[in-house]
N, C-alpha and C positions, 0 to 999 in steps of 0.2 A: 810363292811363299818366300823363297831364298832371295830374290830379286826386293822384296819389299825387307826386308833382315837390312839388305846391303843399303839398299838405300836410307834406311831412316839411320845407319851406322855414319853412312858419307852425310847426309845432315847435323845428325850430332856432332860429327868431325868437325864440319864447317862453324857451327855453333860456338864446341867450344874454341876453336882458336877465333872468333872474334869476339869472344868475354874475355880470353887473354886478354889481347888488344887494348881492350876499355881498362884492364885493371893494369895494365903497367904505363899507361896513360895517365891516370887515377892517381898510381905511386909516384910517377915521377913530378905529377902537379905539386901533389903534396910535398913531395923533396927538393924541389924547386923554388916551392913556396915559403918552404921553412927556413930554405936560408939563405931568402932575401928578408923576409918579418928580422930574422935575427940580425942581421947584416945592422939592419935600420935599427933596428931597436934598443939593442945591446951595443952598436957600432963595431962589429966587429970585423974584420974581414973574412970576403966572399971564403977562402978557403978556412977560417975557424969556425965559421959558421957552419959551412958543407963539414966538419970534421964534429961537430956539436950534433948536429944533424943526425948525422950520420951515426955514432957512438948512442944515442938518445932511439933512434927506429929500430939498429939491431941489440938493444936494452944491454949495452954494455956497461955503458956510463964509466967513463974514467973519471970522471969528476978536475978535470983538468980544466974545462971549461964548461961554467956556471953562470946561469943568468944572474945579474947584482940590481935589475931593476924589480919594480915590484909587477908592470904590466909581462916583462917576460920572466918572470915565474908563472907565473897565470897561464901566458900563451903555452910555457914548455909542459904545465900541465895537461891542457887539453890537444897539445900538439902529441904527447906521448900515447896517449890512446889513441887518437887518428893516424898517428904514424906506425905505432906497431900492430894496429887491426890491417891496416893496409897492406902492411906486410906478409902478414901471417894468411888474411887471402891469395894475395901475390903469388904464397909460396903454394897453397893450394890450389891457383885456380893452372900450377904450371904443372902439378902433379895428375891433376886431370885430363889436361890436355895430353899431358904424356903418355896417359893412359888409354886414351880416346886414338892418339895415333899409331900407339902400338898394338891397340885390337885392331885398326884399317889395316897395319900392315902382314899381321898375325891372316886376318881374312883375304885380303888378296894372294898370299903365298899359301895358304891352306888351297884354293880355287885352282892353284895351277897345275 
């Protein structure tokens, strides 16, 4: 009974670090993506763009830099839900995992 505890504990372990994996893969596509679209789009440079970005996913908004076209407003709309849902998994799927490794190691040091 203990021996199947531990093991499906070290599966779910396993489990959840590779949905980690997939979702900071996921965030960084999306982070990566967004400002090279804005890069192009808006023509801004690679670093105003990663600072637009970036100000826009952790919903800060300075509003220092603002899209002036009308395709990137559009994009910065639908970018801002895909980027701050991304996020806020992100930031869940790390709380998990943290979770998931601190009962492995809770259980291995309770065993000894």
């Amino acid at each position: 009974m203990v021996k199947g505890r531990i093991r499906i504990g070290k599966v779910h372990y396993r489990r959840s670090h590779e949905d980690l994996h997939m979702v900071l893969l996921l965030f960084f596509l999306v982070y990566f993506v967004g400002i090279f679209i804005f890069h192009i789009i808006e023509g801004w440079t690679f670093l105003d763009s990663a600072y637009f970005v970036t100000a826009t996913i952790t919903t800060i908004g300075y509003g220092d830099f603002v899209p002036v076209t009308s395709l990137g407003k559009l994009l910065t709309i639908f970018f801002a839900w895909i980027g701050v849902s991304t996020g806020f998994f992100l930031i869940f799927k790390i709380s998990e995992w943290r979770k998931t490794h601190i009962d492995e190691l809770l259980r291995k040091g309770l065993k000894k």
